[in-house]
MARLOMI-278346 format. One line per 3 residues: number of its first residue (from 1); for each residue y, x, z of N, C-alpha, C, O, CB. Coordinates in steps of 0.001 Angstrom, whole numbers, plus 500000, padded with zeros to 6 digits. Each point is the difference from the previous one (the first is absolute). Glycine has a CB too. Layout:
<rs>
NUM> Y:X:Z:Y:X:Z:Y:X:Z:Y:X:Z:Y:X:Z ~ ... .
</rs>
This chain:
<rs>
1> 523529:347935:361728:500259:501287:500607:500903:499773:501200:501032:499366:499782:498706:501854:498004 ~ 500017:499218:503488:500646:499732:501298:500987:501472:499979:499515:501129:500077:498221:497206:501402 ~ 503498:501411:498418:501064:501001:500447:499921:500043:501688:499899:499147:500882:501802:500289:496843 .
4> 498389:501841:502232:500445:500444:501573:500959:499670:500893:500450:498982:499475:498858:502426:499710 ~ 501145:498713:501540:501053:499177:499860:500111:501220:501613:499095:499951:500833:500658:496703:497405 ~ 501069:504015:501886:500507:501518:501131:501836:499520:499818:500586:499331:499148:497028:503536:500008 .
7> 502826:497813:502020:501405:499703:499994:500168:501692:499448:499107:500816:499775:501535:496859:502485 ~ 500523:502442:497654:500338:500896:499487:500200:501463:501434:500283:499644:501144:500787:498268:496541 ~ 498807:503035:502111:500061:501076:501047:501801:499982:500378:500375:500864:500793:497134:500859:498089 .
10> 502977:497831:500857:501599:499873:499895:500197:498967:501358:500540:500213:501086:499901:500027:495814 ~ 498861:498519:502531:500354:499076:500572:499540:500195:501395:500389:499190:500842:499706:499545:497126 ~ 499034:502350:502423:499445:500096:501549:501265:500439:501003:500124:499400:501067:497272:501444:498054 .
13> 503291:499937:500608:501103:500715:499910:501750:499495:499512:500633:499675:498996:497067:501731:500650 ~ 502462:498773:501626:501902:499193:499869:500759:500910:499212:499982:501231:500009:500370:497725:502496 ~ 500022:500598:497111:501172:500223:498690:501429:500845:500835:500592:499715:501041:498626:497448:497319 .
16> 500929:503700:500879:500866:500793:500792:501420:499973:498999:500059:499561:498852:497794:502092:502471 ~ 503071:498852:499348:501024:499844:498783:500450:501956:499478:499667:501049:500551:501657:495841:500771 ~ 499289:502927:497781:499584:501217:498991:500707:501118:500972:500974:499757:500712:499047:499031:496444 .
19> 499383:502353:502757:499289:500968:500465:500667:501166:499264:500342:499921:498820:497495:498709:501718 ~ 502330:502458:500226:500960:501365:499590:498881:500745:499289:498919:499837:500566:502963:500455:501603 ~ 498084:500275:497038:499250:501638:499597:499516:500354:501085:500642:500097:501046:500797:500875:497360 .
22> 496932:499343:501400:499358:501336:500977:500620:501519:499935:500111:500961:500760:497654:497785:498846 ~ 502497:500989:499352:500393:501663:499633:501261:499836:499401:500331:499355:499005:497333:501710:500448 ~ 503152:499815:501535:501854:499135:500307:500260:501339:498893:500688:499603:499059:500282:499085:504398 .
25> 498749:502435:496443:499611:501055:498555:499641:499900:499302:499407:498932:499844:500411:501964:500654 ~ 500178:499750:498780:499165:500751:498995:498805:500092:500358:499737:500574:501057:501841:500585:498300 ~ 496987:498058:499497:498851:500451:500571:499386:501246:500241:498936:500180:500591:501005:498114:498690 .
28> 500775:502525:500239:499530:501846:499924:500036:500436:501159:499017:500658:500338:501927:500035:497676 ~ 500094:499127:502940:500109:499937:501678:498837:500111:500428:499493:501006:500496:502237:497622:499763 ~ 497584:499886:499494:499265:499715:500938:498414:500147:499540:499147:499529:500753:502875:499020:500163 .
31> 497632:502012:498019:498655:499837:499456:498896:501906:500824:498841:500270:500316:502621:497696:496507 ~ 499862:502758:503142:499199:501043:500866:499681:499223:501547:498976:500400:500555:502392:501950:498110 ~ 499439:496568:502065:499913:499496:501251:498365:499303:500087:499980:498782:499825:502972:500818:500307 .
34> 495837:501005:500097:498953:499117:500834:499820:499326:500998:499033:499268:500215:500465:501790:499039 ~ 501556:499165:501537:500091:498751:500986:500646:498854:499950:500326:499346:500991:499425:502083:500057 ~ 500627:498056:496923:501328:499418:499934:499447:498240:500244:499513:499530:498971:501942:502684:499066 .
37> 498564:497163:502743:499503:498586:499822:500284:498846:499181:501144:499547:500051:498690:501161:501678 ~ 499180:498661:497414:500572:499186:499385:500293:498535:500526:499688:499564:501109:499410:501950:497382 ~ 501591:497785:500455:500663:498711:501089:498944:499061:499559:499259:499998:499017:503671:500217:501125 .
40> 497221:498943:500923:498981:498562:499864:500364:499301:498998:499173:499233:499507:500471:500404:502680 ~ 501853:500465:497192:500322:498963:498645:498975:500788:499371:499263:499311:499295:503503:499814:500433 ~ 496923:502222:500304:499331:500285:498384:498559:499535:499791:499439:499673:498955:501928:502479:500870 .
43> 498037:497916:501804:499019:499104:500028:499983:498667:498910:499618:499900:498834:500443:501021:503615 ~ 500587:498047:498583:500220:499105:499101:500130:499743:499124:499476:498954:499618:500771:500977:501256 ~ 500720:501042:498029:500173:499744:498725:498593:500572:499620:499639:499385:498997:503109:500672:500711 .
46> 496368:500794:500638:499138:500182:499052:498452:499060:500335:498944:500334:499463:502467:502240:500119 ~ 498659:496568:501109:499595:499229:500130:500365:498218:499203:499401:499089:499428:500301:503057:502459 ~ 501524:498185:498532:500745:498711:498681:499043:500501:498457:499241:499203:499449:504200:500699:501677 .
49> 496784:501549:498354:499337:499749:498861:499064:500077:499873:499642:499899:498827:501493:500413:500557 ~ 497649:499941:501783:498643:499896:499901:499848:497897:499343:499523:499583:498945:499858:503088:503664 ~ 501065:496761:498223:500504:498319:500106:499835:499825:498827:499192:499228:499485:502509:500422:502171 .
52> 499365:501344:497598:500577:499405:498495:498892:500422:498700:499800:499396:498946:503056:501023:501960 ~ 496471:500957:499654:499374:499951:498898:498167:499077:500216:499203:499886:499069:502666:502765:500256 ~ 497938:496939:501806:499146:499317:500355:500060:498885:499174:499095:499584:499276:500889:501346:502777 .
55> 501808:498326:498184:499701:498663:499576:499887:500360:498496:499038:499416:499504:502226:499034:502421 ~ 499506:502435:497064:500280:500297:498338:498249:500356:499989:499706:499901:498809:503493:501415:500624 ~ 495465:499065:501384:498830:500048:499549:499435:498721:499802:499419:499773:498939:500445:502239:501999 .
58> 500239:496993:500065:499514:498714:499800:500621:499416:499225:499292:499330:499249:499987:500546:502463 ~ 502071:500041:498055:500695:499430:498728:499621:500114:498494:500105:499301:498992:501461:501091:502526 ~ 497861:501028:498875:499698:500346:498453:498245:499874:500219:499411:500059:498921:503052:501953:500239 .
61> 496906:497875:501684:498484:499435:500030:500236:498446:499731:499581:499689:498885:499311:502152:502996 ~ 501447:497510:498556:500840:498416:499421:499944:500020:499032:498989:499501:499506:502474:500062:501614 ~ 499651:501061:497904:500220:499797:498636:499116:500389:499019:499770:499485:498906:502142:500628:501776 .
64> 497367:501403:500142:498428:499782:499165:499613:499319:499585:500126:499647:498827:499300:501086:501913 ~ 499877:498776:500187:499041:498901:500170:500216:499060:499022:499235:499699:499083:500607:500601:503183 ~ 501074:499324:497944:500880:498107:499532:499765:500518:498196:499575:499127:499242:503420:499988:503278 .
67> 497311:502340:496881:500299:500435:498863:498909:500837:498948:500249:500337:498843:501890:499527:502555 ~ 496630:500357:499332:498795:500515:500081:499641:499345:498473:499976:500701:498988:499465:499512:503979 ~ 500273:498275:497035:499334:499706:498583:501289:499177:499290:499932:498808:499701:497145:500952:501128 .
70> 503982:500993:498979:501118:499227:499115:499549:500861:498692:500470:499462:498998:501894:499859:502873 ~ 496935:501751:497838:499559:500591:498397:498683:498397:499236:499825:499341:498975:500193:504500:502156 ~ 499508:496294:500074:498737:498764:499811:500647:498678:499653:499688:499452:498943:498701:501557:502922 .
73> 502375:498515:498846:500564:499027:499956:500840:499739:498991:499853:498826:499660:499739:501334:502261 ~ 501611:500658:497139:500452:499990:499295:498974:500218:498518:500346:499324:499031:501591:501146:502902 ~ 497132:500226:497940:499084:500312:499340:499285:498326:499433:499685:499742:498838:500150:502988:502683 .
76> 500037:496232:499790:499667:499084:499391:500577:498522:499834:499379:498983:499690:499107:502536:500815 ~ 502888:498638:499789:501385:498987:499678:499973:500536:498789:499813:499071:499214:501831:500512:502886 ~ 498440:501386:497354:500415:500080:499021:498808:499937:498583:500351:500011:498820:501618:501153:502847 .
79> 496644:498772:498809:499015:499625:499177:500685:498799:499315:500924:499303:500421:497035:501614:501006 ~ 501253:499003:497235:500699:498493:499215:498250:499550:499753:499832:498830:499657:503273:501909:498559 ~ 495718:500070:501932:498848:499057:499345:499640:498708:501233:500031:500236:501207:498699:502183:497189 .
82> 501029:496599:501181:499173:498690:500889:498726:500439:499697:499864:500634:498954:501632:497139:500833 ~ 497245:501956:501133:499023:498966:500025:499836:499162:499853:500826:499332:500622:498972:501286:499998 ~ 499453:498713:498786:499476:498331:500186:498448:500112:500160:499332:500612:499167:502593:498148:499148 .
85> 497413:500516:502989:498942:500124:499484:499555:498340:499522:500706:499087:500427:498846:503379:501070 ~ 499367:497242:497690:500000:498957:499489:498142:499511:500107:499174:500911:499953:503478:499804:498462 ~ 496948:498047:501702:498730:500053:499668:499245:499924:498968:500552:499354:499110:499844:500176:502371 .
88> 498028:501049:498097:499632:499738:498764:500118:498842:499405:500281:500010:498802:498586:501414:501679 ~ 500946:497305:500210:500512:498805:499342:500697:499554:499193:499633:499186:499152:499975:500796:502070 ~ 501775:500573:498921:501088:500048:499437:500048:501046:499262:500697:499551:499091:500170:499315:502387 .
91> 498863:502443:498165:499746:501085:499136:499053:499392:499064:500109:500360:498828:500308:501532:502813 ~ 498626:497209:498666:499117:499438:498732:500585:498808:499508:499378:499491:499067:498500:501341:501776 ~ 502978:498679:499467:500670:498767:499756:500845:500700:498742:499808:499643:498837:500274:498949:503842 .
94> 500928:502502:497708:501075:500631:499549:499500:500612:498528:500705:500219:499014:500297:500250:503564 ~ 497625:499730:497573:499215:500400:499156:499786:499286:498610:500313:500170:498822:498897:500627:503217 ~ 500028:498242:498803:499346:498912:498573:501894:499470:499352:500289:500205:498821:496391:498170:502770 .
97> 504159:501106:499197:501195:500246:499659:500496:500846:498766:500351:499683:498863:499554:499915:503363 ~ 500026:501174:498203:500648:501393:499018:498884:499795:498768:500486:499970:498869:500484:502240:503300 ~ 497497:497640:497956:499335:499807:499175:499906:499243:498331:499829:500281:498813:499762:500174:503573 .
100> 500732:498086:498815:500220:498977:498979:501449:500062:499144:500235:499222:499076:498205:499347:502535 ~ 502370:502337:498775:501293:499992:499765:499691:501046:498204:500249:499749:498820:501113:500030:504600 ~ 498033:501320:497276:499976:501098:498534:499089:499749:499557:500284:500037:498803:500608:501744:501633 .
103> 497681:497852:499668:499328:499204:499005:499840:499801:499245:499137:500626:499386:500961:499026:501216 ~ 500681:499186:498739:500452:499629:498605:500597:501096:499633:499284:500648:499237:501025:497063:500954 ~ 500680:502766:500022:501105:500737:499559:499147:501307:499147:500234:500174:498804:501678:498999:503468 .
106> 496772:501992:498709:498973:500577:499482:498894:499623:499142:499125:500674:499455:501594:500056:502170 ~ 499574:497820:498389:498268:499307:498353:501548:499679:499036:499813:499798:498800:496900:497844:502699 ~ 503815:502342:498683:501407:499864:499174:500090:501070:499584:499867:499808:498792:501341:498764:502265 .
109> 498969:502773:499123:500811:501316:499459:498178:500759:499531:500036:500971:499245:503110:499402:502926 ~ 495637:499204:498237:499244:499975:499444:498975:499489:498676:499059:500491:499377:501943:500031:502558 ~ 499880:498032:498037:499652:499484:498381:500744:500830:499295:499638:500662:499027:500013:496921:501194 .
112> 501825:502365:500476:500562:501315:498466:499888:501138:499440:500348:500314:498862:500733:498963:501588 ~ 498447:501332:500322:499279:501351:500339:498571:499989:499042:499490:500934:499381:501550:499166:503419 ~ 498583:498679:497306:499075:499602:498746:500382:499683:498683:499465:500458:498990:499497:498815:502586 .
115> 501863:500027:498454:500627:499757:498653:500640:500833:498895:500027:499918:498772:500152:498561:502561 ~ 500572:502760:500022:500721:501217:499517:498820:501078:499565:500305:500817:499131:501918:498729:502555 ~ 496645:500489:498792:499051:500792:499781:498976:499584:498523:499472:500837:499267:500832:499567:503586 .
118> 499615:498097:496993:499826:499534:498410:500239:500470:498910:499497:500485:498987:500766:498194:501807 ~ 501203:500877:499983:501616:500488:498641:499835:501071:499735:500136:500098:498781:501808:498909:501912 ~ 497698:502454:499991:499963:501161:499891:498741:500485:499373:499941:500994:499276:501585:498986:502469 .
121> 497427:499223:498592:498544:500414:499645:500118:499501:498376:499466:500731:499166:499030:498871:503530 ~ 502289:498998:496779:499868:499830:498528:501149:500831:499253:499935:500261:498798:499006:497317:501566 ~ 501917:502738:500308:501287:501309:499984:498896:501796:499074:500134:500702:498998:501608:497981:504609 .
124> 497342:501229:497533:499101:500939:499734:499659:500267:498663:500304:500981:499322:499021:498492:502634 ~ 499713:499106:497612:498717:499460:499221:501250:500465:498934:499986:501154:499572:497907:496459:501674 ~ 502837:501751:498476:501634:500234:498760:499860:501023:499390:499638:500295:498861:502162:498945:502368 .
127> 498767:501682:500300:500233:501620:499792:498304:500689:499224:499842:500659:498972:502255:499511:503799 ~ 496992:499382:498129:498666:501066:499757:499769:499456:498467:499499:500776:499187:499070:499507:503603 ~ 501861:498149:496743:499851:500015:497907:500916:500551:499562:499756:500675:499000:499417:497329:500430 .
130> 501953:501987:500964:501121:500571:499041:499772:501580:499999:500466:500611:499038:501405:497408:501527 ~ 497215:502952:500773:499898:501310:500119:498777:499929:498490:500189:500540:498910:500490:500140:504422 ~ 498223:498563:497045:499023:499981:498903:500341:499609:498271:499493:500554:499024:499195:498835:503243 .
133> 501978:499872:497734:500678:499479:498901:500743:501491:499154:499821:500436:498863:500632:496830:502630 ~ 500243:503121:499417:500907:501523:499503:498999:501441:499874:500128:501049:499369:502234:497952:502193 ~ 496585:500462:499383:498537:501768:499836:500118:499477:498691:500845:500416:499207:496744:500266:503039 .
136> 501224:498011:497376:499608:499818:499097:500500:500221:498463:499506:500312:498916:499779:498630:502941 ~ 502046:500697:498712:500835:500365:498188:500192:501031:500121:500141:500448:498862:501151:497909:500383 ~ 498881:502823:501845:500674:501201:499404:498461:500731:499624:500156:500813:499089:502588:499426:502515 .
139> 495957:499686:498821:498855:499969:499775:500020:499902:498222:499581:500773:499138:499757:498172:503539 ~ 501378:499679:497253:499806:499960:498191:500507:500351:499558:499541:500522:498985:499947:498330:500640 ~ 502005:501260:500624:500779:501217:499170:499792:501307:500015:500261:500569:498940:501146:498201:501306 .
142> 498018:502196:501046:499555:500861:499663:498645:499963:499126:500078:500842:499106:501313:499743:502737 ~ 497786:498936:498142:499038:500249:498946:500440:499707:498348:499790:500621:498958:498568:498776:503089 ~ 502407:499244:498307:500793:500325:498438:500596:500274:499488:500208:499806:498802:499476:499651:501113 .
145> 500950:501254:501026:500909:500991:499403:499864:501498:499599:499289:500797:500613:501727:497718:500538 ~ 499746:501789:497746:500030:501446:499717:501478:500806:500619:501162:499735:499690:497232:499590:497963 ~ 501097:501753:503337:501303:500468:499951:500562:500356:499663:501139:500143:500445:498653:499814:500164 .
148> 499609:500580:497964:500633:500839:499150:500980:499037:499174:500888:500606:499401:497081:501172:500554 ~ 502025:496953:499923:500414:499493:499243:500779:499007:500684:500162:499024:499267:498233:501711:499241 ~ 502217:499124:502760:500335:499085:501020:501552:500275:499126:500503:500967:499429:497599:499182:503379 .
151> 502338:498298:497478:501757:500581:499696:500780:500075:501802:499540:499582:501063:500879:498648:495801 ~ 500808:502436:502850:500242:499394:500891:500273:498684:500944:499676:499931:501186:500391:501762:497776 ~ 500597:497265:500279:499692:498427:500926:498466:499988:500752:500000:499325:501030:501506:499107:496935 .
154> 497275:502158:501715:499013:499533:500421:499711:501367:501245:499054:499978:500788:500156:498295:496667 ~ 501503:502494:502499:499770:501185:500776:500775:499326:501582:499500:500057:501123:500570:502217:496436 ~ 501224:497135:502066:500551:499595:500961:499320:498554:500281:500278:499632:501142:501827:501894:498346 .
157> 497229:497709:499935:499365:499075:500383:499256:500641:501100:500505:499937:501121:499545:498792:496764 ~ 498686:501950:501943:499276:500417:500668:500391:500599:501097:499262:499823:500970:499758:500105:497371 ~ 502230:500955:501867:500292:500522:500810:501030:498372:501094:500227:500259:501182:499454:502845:497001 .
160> 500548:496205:501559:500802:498583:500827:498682:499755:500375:499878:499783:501206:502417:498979:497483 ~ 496396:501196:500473:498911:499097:500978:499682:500704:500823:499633:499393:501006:499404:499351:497668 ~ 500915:502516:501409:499098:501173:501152:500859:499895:500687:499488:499613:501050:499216:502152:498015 .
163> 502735:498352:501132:500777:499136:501120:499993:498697:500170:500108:499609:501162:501109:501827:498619 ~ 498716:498017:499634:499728:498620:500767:498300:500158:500949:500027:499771:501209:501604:498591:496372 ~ 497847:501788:502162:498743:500237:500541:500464:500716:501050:500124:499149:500880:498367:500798:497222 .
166> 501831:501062:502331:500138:500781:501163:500673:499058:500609:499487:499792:501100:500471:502510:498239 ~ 501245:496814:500399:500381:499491:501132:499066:498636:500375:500144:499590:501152:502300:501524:498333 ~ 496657:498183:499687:499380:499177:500262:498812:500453:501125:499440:499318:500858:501430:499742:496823 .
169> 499011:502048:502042:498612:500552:500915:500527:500089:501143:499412:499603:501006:499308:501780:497512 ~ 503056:499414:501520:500237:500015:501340:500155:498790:500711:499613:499944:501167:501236:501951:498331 ~ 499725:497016:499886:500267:498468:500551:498930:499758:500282:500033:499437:501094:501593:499679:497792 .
172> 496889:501023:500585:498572:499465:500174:500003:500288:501427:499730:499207:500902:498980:501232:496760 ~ 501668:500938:502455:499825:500950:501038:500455:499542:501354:499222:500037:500953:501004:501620:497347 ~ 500807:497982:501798:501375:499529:500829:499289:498282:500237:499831:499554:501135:502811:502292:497399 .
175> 497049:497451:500360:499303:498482:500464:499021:500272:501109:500005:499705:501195:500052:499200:496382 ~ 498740:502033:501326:499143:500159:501077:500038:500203:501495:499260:499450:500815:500206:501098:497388 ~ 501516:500335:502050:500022:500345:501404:500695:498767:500690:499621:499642:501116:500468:503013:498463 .
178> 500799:496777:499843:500855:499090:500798:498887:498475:500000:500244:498967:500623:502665:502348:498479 ~ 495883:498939:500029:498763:498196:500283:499567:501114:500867:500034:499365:501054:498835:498449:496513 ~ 500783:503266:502756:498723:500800:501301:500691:499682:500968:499490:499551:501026:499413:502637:498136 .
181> 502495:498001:500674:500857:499687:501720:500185:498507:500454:500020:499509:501128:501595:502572:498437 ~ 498518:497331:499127:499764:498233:500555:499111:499318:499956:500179:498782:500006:501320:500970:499556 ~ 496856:500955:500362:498475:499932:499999:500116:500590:501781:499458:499335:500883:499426:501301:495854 .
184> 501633:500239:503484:499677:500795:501271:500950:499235:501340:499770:499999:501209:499771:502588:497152 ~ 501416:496886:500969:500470:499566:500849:499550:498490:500673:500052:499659:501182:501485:502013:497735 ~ 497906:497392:499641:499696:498764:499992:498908:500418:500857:499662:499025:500672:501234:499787:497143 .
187> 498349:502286:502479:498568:499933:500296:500677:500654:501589:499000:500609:500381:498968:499788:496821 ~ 502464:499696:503249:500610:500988:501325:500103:498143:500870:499414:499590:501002:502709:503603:497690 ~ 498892:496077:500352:500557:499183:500926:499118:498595:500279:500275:498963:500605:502026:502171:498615 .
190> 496288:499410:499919:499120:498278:500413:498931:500838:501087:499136:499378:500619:500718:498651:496438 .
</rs>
């Protein structure tokens, strides 16, 4: 940007030394007076501040300028993310890398996942004889039994197995779902 470069309206003009009042009164005197002349200092001075506010416009067109993208600029000093860009080469390198690394670690947490799913499936087989084992006898005690003639010990017998049974069915219950979720899961992750 090329500044102008003008002398000042002052400087055309010799410097005088200081100067009495136009109006040696009261301005009220003289404001009905239309023929009252004004002095050449006032010229000048109002020309001095034409000068001054000329130069305070370019000063402050200057500082514009210079201050225009300091929102932009601060906006991205103060970013913290990087870029990197990288080539596929090395992204497939980084790859088989990471690969060979978890690998094992996934046919590893997958044999157990088998093993734990065994344990649970012969966990099952247990529960589903011991559920059959308990139909079957209370099956025979009710048919051979008379109720009319039950004492009590055998009343409370019967009544411990029909609880035990309910909670065996619910445990059946509770296995089952927990081999469907490690059937569903074993089958998700091959």
């Amino acid at each position: 940007m090329e500044k102008a470069t003008r002398m000042s309206r002052l400087s055309v003009y010799p410097r005088y030394a200081p100067r009495e009042s136009v109006w040696a009164g009261s301005a009220e005197l003289h404001k009905s007076d239309s023929n009252a002349v004004c002095s050449p200092f006032l010229r000048e001075c109002v020309m001095a501040m034409e000068d001054c506010c000329d130069e305070a416009y370019e000063a402050q067109n200057i500082l514009r300028q210079g201050t225009q993208d300091l929102p932009r600029i601060t906006k991205v000093l103060t970013s913290e993310r990087v870029f990197l860009l990288v080539d596929e080469e090395t992204v497939r390198k980084y790859k088989t890398d990471l690969t060979d690394e978890i690998e094992p670690q996934v046919h590893e947490l997958l044999s157990r996942a088998e093993k734990g799913l065994k344990i649970l499936q012969k966990r099952e087989a247990m529960l589903q004889s011991k559920v059959k084992s308990v139909q079957q006898t209370q099956q025979t005690t009710r048919s051979g039994l008379n109720t009319v003639g039950m004492n009590k010990l055998e009343a409370r017998r019967i009544q411990m197995l029909a609880r035990q049974r309910e909670r065996l069915e619910e445990e059946l219950a509770a296995l089952q779902a927990e081999v469907d979720a490690m059937e569903l899961s074993a089958i998700k992750k091959k």
